[in-house]
Structure formats: C-alpha cells, structure tokens
C-alpha positions in Angstrom: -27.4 82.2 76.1 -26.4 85.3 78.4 -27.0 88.5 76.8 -23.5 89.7 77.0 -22.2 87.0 75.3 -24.6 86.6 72.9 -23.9 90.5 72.0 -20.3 89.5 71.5 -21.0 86.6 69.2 -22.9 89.2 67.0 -20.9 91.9 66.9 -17.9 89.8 66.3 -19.6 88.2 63.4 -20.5 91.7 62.1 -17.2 92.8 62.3 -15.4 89.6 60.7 -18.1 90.3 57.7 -17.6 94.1 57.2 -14.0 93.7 57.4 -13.8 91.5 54.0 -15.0 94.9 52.6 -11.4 95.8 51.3 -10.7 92.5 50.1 -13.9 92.4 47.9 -13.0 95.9 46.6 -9.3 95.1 46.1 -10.3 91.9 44.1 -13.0 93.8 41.6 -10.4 96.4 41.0 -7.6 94.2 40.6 -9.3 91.4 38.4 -11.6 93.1 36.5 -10.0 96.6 36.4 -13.5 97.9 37.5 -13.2 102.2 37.8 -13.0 102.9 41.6 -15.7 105.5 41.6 -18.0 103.4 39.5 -17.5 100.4 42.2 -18.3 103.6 44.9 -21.7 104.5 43.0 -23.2 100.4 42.6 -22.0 99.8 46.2 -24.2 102.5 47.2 -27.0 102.0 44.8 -27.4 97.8 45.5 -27.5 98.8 49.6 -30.1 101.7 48.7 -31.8 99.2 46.4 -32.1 96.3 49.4 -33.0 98.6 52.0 -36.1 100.6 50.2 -38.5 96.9 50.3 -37.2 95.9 52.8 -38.0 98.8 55.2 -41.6 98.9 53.3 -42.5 95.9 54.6 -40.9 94.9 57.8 -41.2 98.9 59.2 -42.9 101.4 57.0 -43.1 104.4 59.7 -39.0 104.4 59.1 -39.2 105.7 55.5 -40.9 108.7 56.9 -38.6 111.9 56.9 -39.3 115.9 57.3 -38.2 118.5 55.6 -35.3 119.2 57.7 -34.0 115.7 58.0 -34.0 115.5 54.2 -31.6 118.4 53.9 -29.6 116.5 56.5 -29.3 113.8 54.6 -28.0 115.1 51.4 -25.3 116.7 53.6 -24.8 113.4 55.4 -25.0 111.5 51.6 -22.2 113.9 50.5 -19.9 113.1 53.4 -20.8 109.5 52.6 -20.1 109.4 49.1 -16.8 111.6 49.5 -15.5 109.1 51.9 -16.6 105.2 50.0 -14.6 107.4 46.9 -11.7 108.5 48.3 -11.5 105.1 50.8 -12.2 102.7 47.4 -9.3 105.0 45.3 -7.0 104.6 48.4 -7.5 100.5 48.0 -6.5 101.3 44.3 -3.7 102.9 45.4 -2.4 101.1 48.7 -3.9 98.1 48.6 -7.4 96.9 51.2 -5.1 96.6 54.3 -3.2 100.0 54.2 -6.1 101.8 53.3 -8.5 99.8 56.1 -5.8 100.6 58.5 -5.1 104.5 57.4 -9.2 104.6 57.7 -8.9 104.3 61.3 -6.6 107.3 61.6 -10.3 108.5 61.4 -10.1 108.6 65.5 -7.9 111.5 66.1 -9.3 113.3 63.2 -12.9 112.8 64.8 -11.7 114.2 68.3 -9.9 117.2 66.5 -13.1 118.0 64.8 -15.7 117.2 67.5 -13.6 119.7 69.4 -13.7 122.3 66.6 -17.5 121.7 66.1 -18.7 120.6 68.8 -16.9 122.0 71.2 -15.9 118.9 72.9 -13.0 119.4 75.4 -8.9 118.1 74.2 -8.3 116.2 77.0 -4.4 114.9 77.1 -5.3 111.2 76.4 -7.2 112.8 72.9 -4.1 115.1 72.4 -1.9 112.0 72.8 -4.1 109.8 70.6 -4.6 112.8 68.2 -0.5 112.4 67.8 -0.5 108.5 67.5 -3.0 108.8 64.7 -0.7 110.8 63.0 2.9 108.9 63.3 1.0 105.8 62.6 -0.5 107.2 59.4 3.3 108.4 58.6 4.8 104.8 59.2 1.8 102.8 57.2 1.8 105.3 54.2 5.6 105.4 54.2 5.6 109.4 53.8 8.7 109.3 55.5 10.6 108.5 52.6 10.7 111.6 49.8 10.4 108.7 47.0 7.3 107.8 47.6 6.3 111.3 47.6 7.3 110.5 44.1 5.8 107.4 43.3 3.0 106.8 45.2 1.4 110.6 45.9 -2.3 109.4 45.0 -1.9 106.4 47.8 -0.5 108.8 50.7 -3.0 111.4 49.9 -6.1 109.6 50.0 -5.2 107.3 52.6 -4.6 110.2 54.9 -8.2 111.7 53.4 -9.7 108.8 54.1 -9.3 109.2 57.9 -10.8 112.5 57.7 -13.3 112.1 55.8 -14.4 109.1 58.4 -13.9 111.2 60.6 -16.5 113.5 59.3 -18.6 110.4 58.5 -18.4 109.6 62.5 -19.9 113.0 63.5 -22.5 113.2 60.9 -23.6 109.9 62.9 -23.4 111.4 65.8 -25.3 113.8 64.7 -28.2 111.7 63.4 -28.3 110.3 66.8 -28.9 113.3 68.9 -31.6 114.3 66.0 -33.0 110.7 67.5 -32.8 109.6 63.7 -33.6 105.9 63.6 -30.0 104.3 62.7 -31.6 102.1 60.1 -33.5 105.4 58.4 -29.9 107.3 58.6 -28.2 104.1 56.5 -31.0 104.0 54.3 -31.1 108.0 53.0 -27.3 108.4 53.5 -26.7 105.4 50.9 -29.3 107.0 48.8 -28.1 110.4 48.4 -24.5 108.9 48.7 -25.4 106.8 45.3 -26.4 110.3 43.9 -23.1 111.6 44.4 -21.1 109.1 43.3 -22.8 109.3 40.3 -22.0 112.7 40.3 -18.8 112.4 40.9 -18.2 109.0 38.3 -19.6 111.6 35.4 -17.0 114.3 36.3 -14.6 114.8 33.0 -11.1 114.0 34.1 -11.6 112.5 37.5 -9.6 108.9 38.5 -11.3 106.6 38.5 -14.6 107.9 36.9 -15.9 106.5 33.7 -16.7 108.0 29.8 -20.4 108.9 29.1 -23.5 107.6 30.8 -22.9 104.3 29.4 -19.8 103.3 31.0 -22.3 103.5 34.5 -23.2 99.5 33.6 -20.0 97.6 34.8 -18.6 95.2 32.2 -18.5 92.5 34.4 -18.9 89.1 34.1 -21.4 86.6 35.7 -19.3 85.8 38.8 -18.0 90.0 38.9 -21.5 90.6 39.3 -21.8 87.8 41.9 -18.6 89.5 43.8 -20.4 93.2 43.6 -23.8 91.8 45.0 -21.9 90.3 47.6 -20.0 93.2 48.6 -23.4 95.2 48.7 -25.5 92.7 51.2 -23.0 90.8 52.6 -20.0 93.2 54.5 -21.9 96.7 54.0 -25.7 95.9 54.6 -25.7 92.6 56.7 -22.3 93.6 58.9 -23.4 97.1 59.4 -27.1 95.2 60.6 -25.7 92.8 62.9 -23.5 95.3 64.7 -26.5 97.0 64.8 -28.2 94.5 66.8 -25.4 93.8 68.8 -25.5 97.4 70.2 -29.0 96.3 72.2 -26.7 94.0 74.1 -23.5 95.7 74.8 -22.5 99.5 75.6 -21.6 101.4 73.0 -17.8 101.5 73.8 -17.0 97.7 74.7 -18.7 97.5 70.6 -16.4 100.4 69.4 -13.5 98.4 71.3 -14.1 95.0 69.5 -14.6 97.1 66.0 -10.8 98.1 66.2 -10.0 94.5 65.3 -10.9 94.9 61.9 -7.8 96.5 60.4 -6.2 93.0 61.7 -8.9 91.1 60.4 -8.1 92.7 56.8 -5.0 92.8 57.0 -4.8 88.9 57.2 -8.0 88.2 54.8 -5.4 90.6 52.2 -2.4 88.7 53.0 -4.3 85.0 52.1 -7.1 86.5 49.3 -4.5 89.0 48.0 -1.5 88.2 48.5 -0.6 91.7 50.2 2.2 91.9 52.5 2.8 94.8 54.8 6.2 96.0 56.0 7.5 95.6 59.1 7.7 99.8 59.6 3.7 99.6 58.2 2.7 97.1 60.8 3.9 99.2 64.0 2.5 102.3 62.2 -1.0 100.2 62.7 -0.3 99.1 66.1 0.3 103.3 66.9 -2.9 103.8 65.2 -4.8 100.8 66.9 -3.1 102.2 70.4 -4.6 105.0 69.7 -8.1 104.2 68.4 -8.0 102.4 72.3 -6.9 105.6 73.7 -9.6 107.6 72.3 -12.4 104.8 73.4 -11.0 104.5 77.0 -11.3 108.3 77.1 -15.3 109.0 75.7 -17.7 109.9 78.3 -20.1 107.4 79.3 -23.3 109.8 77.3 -21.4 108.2 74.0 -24.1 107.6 71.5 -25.2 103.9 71.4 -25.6 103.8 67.7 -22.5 102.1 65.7 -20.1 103.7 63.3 -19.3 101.4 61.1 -16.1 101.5 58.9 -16.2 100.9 55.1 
C-alpha cells in the first residue's frame, strides 16, 4: 500500500475513534448521572494506568524524565486536567456535539496566544480566523439571545473556556515538541499529573460536578458503566490519540491537522444517532464559521509546524 494512503487510512481511523469521545461522555453522564469531574479524574487515571506497562516493556528509556521536564509536566498536567474538566462539564451542559464543536474555537484562541507568548506574527488570515472563531462560538452557544444568558450560563461559559483552555493545551504541546519531548512520554506524564488534579479538583467543597468525601472517588457504576468508562479510556483517548500518532510518520503535519477538523462532524452525527441531539440550524453555520476557520488557520501555519499531533478530547 502507498504510504500516503496508508497514512490516511490511519489517521482517518484515529479520528473516527477519538471523535466518539463526546458520545461516550454524554451517555455516562446522562444514564448513569456519573459527576463530570469524577468521569474527568478515571478518564485520566485508566489512560495513565495503560500507558505505565506498557511503556515498561515495549520502550523503557521513555519513562526517563529530568528534573526540568518534571516541572513541565505538572504545568502541562494542570492545563490538561483544567481543560478534560471544563470540556466534560460543557458536554453536561451543551450536549457532546456543541461542546466538540465549541472545542475547536480552540484555533483562534491558540493563534491569539502563540502571538502573546510566543511572539508569533497576526497575520490577516489569523486575524480573520481569530474573528470566525468567535461568531461561530456566538451562533453554536446561542449567546446571542439574553435568555439563554439566563438559562443556560454554565453551557456558554464553559463551552467558550473550553476553546481556551485547548488552546492552551495546543501550545503546551508545542512546547513539548521543541523541548524534543517524546510525544508518547508527554501523553503519558500529562495524563498522570492531569489525574492528580482532577482529583484535586473532584475533592473541592462546592465545585459542579465534584463528588462528597473520598469515597464518592469509586463510581457507582454498573457492570456494563464500567465497560462504557474502560472503553472511553483505551479506545477514543489512548488508541485514537496512538494511531494519529502513527499516522504523522506518513503525512505532514498539516494535511493530519486538516483531516482532524472533521471530527466535530463526525460527532455531531454519532450524537444525533447515539443521543438523540439535534443542533439548530443557526448552531450548524456557527460550526461551519468555526470549521472555515480552523481551515484558515491550517492553510496559514508555516511549513516548521511541529509534526507531533494535537489531539482534541
């Protein structure tokens, strides 16, 4: 099989598998009432508990980090756990399509704050997308009408926080990748320290979607709850994430990014079958501006773009 085409075929099957994420959250929360931050802490705990053996034995040198690196990663773990939180109580709030869609607002946020941070120049296609990103969030979370000001505060806020805080996600990647940080290492101690803080954050007094005490940390789940939860772990997040991964050795970095924008579709569909969401007709073109300019923003990175993948969820 040609390379190329074989690096489609994996990264397309990556991306159909991570974007059932939002599905699989919005069914746990909805059928078994499962707290949003306590779904945020075992997501992050079953990837870091797959990961540790498997690294151990298939590459052992990649569980080797310095001193800096592991301050890095506590940073990076924050950013991580602040954004599977906030992303898992927007799905609460908007259902797994909105919030999957409001998630990729994350591209004009990103080019806003590499420009802050790193200095990156605004060019007129980013200012343009910048823009987009913001009407579309607008349209999908509806904050044009005052009402749902009223009625549905939680669901615009995070939606939009969401995008930032992928955003912020994006660039610690980034960052990981001109520290030459094995991508597999940076998943592994970002999901570890991420579980940390979601634990954190689940034991917080007061907090939505936290839980009561240290022992309402084990789920109440039943058999096939658990089942659902373990899937969601190995299935979208580890195994999608890993063979978008691999896909990167066969395409460039942005042709991957470019087929990754298909996932709010993807979701969007999966919700409308596995959830029975429906999204408005004003919501849908607020996530064709968004997509346009998630596009815009690829078309317009240099070609020095780090090959290592961002994925969403």
């Amino acid at each position: 099989m040609n390379p190329v085409t074989k690096g489609y075929l994996i990264a397309i099957v990556g991306i159909v598998l991570w974007s059932t994420t939002g599905v699989f959250v919005g069914y746990l929360i909805t059928t078994y009432d499962m707290p949003p931050l306590l779904l945020a802490f075992w997501r992050n705990l079953l990837v870091s508990i797959a990961m540790l053996p498997a690294l151990y034995l298939i590459r052992r040198s990649l569980l080797r980090i310095t001193m800096q690196q592991l301050r890095f990663f506590v940073f990076f773990g924050l950013i991580l756990a602040l954004f599977n939180s906030i992303w898992i109580l927007s799905v609460e709030a908007n259902g797994a399509a909105v919030s999957t869609v409001l998630a990729y607002s994350s591209a004009g946020f990103t080019a806003i704050l590499a420009w802050w941070l790193f200095k990156e120049p605004l060019s007129p296609t980013k200012i343009t997308a910048v823009t987009l990103s913001l009407i579309g969030c607008v349209l999908v979370a509806e904050a044009y009408d005052p009402q749902i000001w009223k009625v549905n505060l939680l669901g615009i806020l995070t939606g939009i926080a969401s995008g930032v805080l992928f955003a912020g996600y994006n660039l610690m990647g980034k960052e990981a990748a001109q520290r030459q940080i094995n991508p597999w290492t940076s998943l592994l101690y970002s999901f570890i320290f991420g579980s940390l803080f979601t634990l954190l954050f689940c034991l917080i007094p007061g907090v939505p979607g936290g839980v009561v005490g240290l022992a309402g940390l084990v789920p109440q789940l039943p058999a096939d709850g658990w089942l659902i939860l373990l899937v969601l772990s190995f299935i979208p997040t580890l195994l999608g994430f890993g063979l978008y991964n691999v896909a990167m050795k066969y395409l460039p970095a942005s042709v991957a990014s470019l087929l990754a924008t298909t996932e709010p579709a993807m979701t969007t569909v999966e919700a409308y079958f596995f959830l029975n969401e429906r999204m408005s007709v004003i919501q849908i073109v607020g996530s064709l501006v968004i997509l346009f300019a998630v596009v815009m923003i690829r078309f317009d990175k240099p070609p020095s773009e780090s090959r290592f993948p961002k994925a969403a969820g």
